[in-house]
Biopython code that builds the backbone (N, CA, C, O; Angstrom):
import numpy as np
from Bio.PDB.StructureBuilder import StructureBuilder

atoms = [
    (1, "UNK", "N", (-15.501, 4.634, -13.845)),
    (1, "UNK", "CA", (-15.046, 3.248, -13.952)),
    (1, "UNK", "C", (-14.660, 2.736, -12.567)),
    (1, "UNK", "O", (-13.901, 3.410, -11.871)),
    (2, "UNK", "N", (-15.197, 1.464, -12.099)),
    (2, "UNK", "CA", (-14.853, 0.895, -10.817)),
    (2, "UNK", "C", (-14.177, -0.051, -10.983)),
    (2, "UNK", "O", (-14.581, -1.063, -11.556)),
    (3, "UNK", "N", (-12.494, 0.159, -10.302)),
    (3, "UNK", "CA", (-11.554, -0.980, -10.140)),
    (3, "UNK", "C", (-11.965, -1.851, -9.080)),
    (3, "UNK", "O", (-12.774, -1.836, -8.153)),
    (4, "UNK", "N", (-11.005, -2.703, -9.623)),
    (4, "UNK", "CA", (-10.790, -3.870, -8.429)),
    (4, "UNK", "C", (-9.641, -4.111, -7.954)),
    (4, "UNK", "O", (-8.679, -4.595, -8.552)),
    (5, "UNK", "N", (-9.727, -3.711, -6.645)),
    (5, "UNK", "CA", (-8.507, -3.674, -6.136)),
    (5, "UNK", "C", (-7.904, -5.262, -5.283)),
    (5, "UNK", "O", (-8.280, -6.015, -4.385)),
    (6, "UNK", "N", (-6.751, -5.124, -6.253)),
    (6, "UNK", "CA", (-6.248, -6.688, -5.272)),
    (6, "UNK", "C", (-4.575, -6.483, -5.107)),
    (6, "UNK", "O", (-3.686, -6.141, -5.885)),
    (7, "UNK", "N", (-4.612, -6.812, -3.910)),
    (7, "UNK", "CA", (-3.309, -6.842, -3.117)),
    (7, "UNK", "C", (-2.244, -7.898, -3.030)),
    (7, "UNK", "O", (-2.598, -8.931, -2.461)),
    (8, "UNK", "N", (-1.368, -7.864, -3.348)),
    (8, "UNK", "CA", (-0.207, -8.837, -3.678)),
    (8, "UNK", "C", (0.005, -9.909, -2.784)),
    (8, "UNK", "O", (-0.991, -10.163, -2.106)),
    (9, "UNK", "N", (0.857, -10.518, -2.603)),
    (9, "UNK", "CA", (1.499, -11.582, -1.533)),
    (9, "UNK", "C", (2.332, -10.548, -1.027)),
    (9, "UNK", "O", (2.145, -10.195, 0.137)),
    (10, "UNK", "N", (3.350, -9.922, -1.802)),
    (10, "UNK", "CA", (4.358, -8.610, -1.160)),
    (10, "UNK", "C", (3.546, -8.165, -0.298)),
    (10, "UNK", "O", (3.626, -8.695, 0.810)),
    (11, "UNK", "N", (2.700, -7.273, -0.453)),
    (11, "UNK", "CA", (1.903, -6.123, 0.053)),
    (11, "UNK", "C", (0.993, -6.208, 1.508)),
    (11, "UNK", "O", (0.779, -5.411, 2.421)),
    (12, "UNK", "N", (0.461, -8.011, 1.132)),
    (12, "UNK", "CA", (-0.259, -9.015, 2.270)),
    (12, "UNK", "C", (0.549, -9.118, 3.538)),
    (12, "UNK", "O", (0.246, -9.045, 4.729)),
    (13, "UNK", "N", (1.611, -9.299, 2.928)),
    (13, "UNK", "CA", (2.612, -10.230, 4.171)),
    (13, "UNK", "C", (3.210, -8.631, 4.852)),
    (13, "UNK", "O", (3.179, -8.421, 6.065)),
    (14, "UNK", "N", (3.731, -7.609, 3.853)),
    (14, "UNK", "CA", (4.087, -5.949, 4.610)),
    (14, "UNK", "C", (2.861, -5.500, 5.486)),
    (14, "UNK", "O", (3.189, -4.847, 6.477)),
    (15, "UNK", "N", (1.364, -5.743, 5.300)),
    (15, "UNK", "CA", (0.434, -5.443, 5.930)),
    (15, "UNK", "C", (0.470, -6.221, 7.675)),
    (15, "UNK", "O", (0.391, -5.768, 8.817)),
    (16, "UNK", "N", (0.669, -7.906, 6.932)),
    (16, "UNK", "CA", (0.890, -8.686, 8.190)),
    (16, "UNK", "C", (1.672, -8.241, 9.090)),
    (16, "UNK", "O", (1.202, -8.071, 10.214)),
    (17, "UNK", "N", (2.933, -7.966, 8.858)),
    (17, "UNK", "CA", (3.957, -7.709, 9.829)),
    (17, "UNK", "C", (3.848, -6.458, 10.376)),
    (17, "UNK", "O", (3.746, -6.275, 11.589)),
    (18, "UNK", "N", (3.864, -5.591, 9.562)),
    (18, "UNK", "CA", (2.781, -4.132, 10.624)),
    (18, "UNK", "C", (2.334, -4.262, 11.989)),
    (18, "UNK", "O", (2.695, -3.832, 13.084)),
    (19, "UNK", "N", (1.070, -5.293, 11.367)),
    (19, "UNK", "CA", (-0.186, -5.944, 12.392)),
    (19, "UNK", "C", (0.535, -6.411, 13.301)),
    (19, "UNK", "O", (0.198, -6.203, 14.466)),
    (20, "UNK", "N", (1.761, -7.194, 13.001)),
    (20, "UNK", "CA", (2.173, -8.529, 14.072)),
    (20, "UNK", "C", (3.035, -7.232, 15.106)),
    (20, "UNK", "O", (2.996, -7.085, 16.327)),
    (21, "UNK", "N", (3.409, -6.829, 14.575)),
    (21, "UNK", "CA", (4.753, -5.644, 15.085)),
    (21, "UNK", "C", (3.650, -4.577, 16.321)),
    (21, "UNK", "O", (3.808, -4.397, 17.528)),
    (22, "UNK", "N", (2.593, -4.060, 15.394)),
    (22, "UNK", "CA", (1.535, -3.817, 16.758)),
    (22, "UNK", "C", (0.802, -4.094, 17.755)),
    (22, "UNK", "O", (0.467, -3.384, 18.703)),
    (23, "UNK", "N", (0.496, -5.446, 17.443)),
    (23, "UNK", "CA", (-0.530, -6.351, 18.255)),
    (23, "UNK", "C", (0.670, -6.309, 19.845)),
    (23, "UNK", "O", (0.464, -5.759, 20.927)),
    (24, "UNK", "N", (1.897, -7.126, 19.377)),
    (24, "UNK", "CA", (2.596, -7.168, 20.138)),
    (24, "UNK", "C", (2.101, -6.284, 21.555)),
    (24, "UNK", "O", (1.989, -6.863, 22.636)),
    (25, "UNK", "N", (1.831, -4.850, 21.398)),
    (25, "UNK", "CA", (1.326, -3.928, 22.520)),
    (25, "UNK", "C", (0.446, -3.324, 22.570)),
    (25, "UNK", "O", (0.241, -2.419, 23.380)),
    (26, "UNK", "N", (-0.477, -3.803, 21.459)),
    (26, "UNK", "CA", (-1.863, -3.338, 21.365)),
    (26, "UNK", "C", (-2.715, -4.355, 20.985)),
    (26, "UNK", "O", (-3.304, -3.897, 20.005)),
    (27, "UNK", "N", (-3.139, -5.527, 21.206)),
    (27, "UNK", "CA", (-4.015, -5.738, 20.284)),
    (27, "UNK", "C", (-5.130, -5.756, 19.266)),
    (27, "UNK", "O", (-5.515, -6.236, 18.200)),
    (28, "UNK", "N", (-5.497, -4.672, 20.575)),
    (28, "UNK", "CA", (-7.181, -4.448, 20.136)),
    (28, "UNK", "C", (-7.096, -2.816, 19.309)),
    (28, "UNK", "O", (-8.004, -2.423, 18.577)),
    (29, "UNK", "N", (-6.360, -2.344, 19.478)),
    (29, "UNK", "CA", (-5.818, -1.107, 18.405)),
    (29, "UNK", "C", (-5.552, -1.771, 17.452)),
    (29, "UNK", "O", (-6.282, -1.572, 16.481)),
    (30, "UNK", "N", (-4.315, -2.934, 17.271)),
    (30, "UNK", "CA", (-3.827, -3.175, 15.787)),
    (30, "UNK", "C", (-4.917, -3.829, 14.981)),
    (30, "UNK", "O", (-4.811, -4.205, 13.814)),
    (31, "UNK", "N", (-6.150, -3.932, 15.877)),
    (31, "UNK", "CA", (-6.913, -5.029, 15.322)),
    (31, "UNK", "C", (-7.723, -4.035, 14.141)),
    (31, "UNK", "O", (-7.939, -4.174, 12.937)),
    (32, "UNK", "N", (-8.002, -3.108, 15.016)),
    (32, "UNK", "CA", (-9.020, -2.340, 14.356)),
    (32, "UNK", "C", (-8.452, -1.397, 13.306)),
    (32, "UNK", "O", (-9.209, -0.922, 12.460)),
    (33, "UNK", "N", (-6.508, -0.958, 13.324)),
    (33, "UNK", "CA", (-5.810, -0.726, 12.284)),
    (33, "UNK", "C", (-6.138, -1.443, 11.255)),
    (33, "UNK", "O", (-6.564, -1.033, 10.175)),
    (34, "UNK", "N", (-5.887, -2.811, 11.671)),
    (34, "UNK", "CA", (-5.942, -3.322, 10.275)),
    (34, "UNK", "C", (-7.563, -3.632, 9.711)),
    (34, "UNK", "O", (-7.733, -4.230, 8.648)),
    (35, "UNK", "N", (-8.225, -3.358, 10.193)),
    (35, "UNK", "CA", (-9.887, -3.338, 9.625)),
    (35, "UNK", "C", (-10.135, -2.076, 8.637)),
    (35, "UNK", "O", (-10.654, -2.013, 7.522)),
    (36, "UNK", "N", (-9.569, -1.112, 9.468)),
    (36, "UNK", "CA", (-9.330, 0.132, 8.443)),
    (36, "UNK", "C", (-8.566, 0.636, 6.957)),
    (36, "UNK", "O", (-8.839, 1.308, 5.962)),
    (37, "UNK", "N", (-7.300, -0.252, 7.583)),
    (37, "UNK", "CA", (-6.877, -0.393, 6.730)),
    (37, "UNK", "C", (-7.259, -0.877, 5.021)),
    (37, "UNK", "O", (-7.221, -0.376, 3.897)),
    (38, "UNK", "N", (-7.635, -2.175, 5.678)),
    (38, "UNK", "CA", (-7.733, -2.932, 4.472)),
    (38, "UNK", "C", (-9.400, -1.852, 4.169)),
    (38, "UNK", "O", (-9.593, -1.664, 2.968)),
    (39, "UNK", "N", (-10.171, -1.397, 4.839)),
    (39, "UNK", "CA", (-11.287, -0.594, 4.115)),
    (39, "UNK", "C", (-10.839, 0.514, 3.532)),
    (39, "UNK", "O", (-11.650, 1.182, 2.891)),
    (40, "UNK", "N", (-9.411, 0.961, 3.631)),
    (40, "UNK", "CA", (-9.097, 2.251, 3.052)),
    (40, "UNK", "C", (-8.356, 1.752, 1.513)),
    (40, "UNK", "O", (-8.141, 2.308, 0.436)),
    (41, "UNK", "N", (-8.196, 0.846, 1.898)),
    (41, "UNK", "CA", (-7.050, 0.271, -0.007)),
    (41, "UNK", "C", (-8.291, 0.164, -0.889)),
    (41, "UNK", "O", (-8.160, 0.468, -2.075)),
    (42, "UNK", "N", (-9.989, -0.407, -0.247)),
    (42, "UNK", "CA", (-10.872, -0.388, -0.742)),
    (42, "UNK", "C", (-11.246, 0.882, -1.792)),
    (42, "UNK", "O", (-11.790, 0.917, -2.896)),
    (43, "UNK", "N", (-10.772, 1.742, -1.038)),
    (43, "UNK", "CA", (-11.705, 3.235, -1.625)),
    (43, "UNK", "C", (-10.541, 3.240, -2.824)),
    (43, "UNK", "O", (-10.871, 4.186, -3.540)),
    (44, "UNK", "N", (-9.562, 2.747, -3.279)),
    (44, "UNK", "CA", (-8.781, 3.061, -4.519)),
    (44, "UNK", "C", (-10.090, 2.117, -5.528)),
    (44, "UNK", "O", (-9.878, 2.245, -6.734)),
    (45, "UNK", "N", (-10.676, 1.706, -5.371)),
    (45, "UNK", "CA", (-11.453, 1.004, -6.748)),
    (45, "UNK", "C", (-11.912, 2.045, -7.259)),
    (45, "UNK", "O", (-12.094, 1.901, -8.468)),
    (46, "UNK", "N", (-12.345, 3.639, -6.637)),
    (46, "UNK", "CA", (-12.662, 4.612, -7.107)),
    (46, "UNK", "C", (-11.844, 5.528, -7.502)),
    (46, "UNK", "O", (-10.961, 5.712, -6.664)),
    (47, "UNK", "N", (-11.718, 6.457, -8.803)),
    (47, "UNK", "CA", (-10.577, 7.442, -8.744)),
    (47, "UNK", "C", (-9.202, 6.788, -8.200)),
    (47, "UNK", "O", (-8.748, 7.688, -7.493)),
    (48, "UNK", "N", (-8.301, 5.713, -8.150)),
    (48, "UNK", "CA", (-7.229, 5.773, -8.006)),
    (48, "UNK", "C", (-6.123, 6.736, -8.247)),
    (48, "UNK", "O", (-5.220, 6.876, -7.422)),
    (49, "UNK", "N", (-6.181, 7.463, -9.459)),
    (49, "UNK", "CA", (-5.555, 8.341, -9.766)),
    (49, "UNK", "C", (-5.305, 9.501, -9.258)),
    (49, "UNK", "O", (-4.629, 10.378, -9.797)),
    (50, "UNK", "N", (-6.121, 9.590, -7.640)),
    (50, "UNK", "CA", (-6.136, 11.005, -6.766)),
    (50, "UNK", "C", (-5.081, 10.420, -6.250)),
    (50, "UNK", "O", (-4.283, 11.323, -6.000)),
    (51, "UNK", "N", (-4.717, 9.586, -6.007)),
    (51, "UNK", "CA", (-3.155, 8.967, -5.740)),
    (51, "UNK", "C", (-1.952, 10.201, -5.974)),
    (51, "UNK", "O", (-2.388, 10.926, -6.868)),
    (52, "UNK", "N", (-1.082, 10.525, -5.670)),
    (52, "UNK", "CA", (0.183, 10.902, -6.292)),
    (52, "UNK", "C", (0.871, 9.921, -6.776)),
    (52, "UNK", "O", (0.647, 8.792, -6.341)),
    (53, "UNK", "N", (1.717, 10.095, -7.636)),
    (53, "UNK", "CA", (2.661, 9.582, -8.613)),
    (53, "UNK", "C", (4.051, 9.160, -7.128)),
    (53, "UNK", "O", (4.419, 10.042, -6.353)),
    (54, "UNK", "N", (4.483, 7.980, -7.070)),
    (54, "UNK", "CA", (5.568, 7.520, -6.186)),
    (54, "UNK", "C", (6.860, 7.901, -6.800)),
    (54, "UNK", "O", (7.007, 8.222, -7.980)),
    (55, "UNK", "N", (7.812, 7.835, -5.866)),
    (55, "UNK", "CA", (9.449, 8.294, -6.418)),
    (55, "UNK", "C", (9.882, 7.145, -7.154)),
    (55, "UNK", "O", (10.702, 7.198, -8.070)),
    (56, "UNK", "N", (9.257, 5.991, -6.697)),
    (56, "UNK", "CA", (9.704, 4.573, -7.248)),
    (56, "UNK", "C", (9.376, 4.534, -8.801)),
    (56, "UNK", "O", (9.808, 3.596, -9.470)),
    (57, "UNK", "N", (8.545, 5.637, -9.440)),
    (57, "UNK", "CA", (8.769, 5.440, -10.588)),
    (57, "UNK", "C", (9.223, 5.780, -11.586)),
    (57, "UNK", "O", (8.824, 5.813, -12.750)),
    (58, "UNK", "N", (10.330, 6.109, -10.954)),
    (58, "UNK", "CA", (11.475, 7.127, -11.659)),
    (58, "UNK", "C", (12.327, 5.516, -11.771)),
    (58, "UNK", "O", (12.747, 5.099, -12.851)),
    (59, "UNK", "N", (12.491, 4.675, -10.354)),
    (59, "UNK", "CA", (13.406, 3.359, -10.759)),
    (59, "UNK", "C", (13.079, 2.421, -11.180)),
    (59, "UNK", "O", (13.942, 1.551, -11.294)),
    (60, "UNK", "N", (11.402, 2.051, -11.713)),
    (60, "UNK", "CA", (11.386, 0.764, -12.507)),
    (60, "UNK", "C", (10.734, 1.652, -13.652)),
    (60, "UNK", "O", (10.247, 0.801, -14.395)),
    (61, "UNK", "N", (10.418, 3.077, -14.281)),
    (61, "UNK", "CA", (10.212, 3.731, -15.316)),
    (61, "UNK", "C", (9.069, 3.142, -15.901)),
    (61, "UNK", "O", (9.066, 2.781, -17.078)),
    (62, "UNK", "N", (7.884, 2.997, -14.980)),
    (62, "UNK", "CA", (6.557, 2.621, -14.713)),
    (62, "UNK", "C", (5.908, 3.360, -14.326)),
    (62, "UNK", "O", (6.582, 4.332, -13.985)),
    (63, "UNK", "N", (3.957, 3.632, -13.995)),
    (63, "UNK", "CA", (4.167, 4.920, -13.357)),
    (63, "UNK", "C", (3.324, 3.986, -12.023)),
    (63, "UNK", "O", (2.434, 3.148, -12.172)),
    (64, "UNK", "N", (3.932, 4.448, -10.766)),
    (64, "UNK", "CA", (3.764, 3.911, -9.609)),
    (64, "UNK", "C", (2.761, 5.264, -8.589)),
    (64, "UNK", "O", (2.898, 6.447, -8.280)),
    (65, "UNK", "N", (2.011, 4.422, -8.434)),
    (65, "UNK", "CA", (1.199, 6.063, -7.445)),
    (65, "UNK", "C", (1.224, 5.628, -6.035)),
    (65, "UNK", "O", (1.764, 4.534, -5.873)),
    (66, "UNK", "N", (0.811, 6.165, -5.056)),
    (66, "UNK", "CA", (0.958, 5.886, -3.308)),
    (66, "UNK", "C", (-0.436, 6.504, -2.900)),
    (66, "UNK", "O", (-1.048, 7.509, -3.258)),
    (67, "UNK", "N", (-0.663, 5.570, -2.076)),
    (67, "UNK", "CA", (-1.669, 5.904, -1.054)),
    (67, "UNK", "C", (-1.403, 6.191, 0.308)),
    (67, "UNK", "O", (-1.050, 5.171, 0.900)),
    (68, "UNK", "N", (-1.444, 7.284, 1.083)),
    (68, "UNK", "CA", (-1.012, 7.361, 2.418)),
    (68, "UNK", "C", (-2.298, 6.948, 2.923)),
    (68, "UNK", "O", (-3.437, 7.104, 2.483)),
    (69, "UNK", "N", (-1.674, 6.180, 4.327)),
    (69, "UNK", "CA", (-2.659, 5.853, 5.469)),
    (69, "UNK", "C", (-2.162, 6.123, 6.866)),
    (69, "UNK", "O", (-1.027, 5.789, 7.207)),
    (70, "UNK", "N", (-3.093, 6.790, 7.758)),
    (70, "UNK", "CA", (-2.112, 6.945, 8.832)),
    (70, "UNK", "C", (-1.998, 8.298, 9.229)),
    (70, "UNK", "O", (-2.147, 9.237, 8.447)),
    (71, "UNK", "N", (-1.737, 8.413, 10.431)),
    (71, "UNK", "CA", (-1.210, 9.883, 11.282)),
    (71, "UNK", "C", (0.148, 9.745, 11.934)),
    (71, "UNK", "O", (0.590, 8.754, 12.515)),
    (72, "UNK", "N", (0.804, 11.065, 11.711)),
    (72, "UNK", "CA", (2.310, 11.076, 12.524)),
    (72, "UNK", "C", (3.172, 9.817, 11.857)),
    (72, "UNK", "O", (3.279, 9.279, 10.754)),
    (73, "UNK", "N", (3.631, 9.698, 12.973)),
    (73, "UNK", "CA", (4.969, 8.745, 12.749)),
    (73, "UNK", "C", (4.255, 7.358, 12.414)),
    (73, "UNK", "O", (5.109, 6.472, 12.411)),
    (74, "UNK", "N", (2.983, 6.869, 12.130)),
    (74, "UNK", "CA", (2.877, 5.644, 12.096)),
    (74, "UNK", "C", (1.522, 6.027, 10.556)),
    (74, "UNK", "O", (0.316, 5.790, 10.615)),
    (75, "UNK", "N", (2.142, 6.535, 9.573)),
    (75, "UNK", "CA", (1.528, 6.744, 8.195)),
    (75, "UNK", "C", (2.231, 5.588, 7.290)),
    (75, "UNK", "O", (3.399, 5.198, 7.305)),
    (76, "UNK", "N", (1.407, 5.278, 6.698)),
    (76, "UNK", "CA", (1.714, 4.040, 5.459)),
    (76, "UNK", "C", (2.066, 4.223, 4.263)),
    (76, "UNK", "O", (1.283, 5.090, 3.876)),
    (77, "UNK", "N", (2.832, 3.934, 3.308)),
    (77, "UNK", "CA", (2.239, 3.957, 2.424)),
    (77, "UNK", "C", (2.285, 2.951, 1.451)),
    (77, "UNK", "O", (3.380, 2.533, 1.074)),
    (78, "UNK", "N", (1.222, 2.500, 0.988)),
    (78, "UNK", "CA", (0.793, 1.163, -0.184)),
    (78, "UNK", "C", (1.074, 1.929, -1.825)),
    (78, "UNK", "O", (0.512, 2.948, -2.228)),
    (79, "UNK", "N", (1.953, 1.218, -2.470)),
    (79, "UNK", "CA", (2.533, 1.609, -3.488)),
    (79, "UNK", "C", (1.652, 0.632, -4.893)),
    (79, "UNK", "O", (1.916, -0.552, -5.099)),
    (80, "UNK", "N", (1.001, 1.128, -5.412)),
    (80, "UNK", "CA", (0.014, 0.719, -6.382)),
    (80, "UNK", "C", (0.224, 0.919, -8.114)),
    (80, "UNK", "O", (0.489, 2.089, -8.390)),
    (81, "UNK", "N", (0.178, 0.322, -8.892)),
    (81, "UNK", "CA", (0.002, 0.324, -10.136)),
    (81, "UNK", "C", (-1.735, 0.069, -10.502)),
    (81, "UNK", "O", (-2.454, -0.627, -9.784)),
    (82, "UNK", "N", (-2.205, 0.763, -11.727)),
    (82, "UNK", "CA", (-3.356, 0.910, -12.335)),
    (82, "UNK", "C", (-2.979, 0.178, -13.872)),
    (82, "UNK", "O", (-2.207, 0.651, -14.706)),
    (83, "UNK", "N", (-3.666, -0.961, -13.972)),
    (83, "UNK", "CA", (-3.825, -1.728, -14.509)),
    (83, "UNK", "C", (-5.294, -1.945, -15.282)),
    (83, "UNK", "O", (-6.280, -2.498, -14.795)),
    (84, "UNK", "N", (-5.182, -1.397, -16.535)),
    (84, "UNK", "CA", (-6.915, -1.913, -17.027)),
    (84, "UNK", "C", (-7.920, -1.148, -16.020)),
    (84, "UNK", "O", (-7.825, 0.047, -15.736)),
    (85, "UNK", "N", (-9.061, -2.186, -15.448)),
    (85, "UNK", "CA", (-9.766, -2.307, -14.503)),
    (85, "UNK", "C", (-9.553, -2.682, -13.064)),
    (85, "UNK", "O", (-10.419, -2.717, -12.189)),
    (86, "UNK", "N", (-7.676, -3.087, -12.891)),
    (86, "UNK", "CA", (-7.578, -3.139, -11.843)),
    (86, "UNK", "C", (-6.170, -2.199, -11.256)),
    (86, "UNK", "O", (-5.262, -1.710, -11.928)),
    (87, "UNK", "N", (-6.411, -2.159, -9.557)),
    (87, "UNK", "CA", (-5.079, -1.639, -9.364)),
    (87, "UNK", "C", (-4.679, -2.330, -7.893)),
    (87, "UNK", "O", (-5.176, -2.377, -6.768)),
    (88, "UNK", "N", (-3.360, -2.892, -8.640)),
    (88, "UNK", "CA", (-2.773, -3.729, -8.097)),
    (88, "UNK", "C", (-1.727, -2.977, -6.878)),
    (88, "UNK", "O", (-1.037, -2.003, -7.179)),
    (89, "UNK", "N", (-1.721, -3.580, -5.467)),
    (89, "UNK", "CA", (-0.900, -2.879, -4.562)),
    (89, "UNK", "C", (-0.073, -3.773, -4.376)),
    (89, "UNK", "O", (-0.313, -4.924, -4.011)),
    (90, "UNK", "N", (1.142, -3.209, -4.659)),
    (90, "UNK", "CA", (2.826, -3.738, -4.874)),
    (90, "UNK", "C", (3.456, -4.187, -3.777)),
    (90, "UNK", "O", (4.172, -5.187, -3.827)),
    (91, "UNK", "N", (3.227, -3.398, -2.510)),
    (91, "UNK", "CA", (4.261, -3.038, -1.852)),
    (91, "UNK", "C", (3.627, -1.832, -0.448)),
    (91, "UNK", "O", (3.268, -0.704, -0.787)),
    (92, "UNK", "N", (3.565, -2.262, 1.075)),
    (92, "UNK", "CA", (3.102, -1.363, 1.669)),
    (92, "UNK", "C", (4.414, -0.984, 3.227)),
    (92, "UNK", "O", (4.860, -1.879, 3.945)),
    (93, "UNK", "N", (4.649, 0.044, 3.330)),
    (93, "UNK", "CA", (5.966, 0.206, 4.231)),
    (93, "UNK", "C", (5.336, 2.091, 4.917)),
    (93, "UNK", "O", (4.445, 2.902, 4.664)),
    (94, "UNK", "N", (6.280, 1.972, 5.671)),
    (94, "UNK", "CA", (5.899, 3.110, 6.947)),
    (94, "UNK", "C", (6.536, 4.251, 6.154)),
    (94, "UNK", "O", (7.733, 4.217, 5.867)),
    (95, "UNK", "N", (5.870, 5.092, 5.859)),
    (95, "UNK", "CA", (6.374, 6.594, 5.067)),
    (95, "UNK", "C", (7.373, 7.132, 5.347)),
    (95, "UNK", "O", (8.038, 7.499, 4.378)),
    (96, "UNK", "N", (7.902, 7.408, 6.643)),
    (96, "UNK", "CA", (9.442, 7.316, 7.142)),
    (96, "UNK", "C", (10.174, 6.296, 6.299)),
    (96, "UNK", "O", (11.144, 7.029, 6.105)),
    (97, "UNK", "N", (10.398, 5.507, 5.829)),
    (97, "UNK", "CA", (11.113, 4.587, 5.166)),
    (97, "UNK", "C", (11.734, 5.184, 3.991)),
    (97, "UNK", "O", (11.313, 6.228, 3.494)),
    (98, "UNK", "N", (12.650, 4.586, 3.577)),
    (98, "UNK", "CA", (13.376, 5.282, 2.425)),
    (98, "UNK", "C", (12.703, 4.727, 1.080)),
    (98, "UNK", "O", (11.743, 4.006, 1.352)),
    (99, "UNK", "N", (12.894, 4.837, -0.039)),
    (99, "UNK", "CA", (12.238, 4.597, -1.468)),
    (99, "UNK", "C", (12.079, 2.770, -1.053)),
    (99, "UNK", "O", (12.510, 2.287, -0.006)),
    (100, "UNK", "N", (11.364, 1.977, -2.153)),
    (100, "UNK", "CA", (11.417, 0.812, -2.146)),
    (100, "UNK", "C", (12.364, 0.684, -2.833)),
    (100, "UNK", "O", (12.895, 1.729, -3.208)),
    (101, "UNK", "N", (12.968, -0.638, -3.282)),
    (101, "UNK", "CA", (13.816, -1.103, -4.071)),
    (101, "UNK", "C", (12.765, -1.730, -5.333)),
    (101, "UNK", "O", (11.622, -2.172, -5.210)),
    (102, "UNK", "N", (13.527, -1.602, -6.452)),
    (102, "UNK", "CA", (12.439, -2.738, -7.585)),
    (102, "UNK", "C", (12.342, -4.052, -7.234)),
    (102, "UNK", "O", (11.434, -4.767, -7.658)),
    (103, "UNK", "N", (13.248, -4.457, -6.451)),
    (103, "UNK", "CA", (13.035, -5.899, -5.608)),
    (103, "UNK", "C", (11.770, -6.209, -4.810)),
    (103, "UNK", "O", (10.945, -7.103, -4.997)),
    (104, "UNK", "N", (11.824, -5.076, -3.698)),
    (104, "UNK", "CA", (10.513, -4.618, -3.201)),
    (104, "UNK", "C", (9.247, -4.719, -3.796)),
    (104, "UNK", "O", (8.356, -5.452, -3.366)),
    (105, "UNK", "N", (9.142, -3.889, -4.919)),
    (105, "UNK", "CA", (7.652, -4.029, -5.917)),
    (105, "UNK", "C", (7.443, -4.908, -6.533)),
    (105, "UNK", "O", (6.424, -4.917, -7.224)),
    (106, "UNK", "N", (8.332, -6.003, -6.527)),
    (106, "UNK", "CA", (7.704, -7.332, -6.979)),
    (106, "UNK", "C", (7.723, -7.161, -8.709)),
    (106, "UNK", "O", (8.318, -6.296, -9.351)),
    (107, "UNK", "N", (6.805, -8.369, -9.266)),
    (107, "UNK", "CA", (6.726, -8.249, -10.676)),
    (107, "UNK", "C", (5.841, -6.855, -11.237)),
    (107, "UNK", "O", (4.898, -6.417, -10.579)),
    (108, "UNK", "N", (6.162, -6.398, -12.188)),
    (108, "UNK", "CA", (5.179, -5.179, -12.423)),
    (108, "UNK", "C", (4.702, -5.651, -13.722)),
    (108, "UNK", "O", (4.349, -4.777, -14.513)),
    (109, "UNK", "N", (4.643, -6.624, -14.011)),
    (109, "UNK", "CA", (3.697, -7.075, -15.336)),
    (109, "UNK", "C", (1.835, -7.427, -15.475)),
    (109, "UNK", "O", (1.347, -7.747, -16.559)),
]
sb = StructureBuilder()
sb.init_structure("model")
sb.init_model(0)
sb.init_chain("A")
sb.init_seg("    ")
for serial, (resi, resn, name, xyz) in enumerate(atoms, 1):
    if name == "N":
        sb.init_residue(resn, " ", resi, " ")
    sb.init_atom(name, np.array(xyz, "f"), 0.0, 1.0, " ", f" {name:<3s}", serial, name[0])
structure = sb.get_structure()
């Protein structure tokens, strides 16, 4: 079964600021981060479920999976729900970061 993966306003704007936060001293690196990026959220339309299960879904008692992106200290991770035919990305923050908040993940309906 092939999802369709679509990415939130949350998730858009956490991607943006990444970008904006790198460009700052790279441009032409953050540029091509974020080309990758967004081709790597792509590959969840397949198998999403190779995902692991997130800690966050122990706090909205949903089941929330993560995608890591990234090496070392500058790994991602996009926090996703599987929906039907689609899977929706909630929420994307630097793996160093502590849990999201349910504020964070936005609506989960």
């Amino acid at each position: 079964m092939k999802h369709r993966v679509v990415i939130s306003a949350t998730a858009k704007q956490n991607i943006l600021e990444g970008y904006e936060r790198a460009a700052k001293h790279a441009p032409e690196t953050a540029a091509r981060w974020l080309s990758r990026f967004h081709a790597a959220l792509q590959t969840l339309s397949t198998n999403p479920e190779r995902c692991s299960i997130a800690a966050e879904s122990e706090l909205v008692q949903r089941e929330i999976r993560q995608f890591l992106f990234g090496k070392h200290r500058s790994v991602r991770r996009a926090l996703f729900v599987i929906q039907g035919d689609e899977v929706r990305v909630l929420h994307v923050r630097r793996a160093s970061m502590d849990t999201a908040t349910p504020d964070e993940l936005g609506r989960l309906e």
